[in-house]
C-alpha positions in Angstrom: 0.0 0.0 0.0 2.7 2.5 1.1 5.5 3.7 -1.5 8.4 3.4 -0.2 10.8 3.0 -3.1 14.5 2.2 -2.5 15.5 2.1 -6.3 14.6 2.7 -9.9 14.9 -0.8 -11.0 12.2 -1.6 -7.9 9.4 1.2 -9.7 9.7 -0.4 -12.6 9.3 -4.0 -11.5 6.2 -2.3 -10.0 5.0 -1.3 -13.3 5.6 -4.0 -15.4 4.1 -6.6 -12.9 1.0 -4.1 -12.7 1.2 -3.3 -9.6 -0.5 -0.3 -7.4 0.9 2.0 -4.8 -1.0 4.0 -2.2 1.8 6.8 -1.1 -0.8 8.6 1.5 1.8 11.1 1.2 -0.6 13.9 2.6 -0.5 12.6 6.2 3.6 12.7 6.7 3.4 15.9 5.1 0.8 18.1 6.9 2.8 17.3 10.1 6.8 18.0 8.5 8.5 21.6 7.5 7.0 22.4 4.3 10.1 23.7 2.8 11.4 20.1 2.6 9.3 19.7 0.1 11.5 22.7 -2.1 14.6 21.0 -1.8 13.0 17.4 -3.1 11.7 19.0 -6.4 8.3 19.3 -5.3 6.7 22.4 -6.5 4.7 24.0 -3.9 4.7 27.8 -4.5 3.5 30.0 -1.4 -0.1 30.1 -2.7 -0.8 26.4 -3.0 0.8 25.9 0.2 -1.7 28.5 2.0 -4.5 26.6 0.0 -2.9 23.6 1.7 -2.9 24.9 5.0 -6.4 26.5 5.0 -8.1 22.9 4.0 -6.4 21.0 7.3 -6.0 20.9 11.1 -3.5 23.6 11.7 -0.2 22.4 12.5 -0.1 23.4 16.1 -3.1 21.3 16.6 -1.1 18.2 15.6 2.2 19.8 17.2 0.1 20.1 20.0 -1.6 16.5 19.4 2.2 15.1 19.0 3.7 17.5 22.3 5.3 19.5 19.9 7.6 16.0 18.6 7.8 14.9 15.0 8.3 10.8 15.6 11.6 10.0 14.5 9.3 7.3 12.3 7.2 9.6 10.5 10.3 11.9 9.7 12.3 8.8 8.0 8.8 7.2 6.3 8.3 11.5 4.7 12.1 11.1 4.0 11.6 8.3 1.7 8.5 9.3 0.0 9.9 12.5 -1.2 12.2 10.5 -2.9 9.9 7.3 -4.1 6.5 9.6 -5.1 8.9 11.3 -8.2 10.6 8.1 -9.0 6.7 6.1 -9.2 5.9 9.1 -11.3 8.6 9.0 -13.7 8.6 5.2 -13.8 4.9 5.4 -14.7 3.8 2.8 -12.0 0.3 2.8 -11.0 -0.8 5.3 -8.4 -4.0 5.7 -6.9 -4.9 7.9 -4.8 -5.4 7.7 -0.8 -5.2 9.2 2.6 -5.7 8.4 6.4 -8.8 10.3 6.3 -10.4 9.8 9.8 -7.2 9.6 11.8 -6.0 12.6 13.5 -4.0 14.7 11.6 -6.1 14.2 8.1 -9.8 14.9 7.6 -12.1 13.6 4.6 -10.7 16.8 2.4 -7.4 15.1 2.1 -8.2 13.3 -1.0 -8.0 16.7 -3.1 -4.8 18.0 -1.0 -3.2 14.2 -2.0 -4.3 15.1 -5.7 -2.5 18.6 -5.8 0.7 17.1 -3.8 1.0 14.4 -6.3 0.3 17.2 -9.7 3.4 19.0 -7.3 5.5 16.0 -7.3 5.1 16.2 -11.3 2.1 13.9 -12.2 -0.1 14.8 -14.9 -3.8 16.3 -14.3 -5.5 13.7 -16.3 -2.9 11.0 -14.6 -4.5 12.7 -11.8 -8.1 12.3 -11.9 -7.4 8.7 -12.8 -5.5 8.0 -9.9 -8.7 8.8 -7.9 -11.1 6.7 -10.0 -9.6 4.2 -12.2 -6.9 3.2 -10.4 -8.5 3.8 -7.0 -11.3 1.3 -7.9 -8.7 -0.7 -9.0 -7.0 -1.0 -6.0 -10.0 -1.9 -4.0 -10.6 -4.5 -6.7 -14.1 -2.5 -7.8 -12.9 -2.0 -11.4 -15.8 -3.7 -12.5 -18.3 -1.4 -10.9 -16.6 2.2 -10.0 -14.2 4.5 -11.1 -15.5 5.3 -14.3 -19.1 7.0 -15.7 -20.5 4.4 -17.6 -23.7 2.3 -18.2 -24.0 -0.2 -15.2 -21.3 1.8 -13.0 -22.1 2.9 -9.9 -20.5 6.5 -9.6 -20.9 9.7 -7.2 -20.3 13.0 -9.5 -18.9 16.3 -8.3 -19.3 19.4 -10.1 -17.5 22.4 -9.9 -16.9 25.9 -11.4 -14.2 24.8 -13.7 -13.0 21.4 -15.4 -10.6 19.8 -13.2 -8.4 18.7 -16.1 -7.4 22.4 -16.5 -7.6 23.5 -12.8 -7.2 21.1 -10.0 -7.7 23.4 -7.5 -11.1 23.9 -8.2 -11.6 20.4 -6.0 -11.2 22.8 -3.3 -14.9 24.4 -3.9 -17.0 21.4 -5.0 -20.7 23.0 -5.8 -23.1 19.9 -6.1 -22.7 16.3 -6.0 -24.9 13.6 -7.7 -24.9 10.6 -5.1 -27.1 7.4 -5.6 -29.3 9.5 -8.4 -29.6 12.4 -6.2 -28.3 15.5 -6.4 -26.9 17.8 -3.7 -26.5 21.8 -4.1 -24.0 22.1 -1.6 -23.7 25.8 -2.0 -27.4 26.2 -1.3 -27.6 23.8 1.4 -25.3 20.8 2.1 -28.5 19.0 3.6 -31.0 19.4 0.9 -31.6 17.2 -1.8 -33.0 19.2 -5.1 
């Protein structure tokens, strides 16, 4: 599930034998010095990381939460995926995407903060959005019913102001959402059903 890449020759073993990684990259980062991230090619310019910031506990909640201690586990585990998410990227092995939502230190908005980390790390958009459906319902083994819109599928649809494809960030501000044939205005009221 976790990426933790030691070599090249290992990513591409990965691809060719179809496999898929899970990096949950977002919960080492959200509790490590951002700046890190500069230094390991990652490119996080001041505004995204504000955007970031603004979608997640703040970090002296989970300072607090952690008695003001990074683990010297989760320091060496973030070590390793700065180095392994770039190489699974250029090695074109099979990402999807995931988080700890749930678990202190990530909440349920983490799946589009793990989509702009990995478009930071140097992943396509499209590669992107298929991360989080395709290959996500592949890694739970539900290829054959989610992860795509087609006939027979069974798919939640978020709409936004702009096409994803072109700005990512606009996963930040989802307006409605079709669930199970429904639709939600969430600007209106996150409650009602139209």
């Amino acid at each position: 599930e976790i990426a933790e890449l030691s070599s090249s020759v290992q990513a591409k073993l990965l691809r060719d034998h179809g496999k898929i990684i899970v990096p949950t990259f977002v919960a080492a980062f959200d509790e490590m010095p951002v700046e890190v991230l500069s230094g390991a090619g990652c490119d996080l310019d001041d505004g995204l990381r504000e955007r970031l910031e603004a979608t997640n506990y703040s970090r002296e909640s989970l300072r607090d939460y952690r008695h003001n201690e990074v683990p010297d586990s989760l320091r060496e585990w973030f070590d390793r995926l700065i180095i392994a998410i770039p190489r699974a990227i250029r090695a074109g092995v099979t990402i999807a995407i995931g988080t700890d939502a749930g678990c202190k230190g990530t909440n349920f908005r983490s799946v589009v903060r793990e989509m702009l980390l990995m478009r930071a790390f140097g992943a396509g958009a499209l590669d992107v959005l298929r991360m989080a459906t395709i290959n996500g319902a592949a890694a739970l083994g539900r290829s054959h019913a989610v992860g795509r819109l087609q006939p027979g599928f069974v798919a939640d649809i978020v709409f936004t102001a702009s096409n994803p494809a072109d700005d990512m960030e606009t996963l930040l501000s989802i307006r409605a959402v079709a669930h199970r044939g429904r639709l939600w205005d969430l600007a209106a009221d996150p409650l009602r059903v139209i």
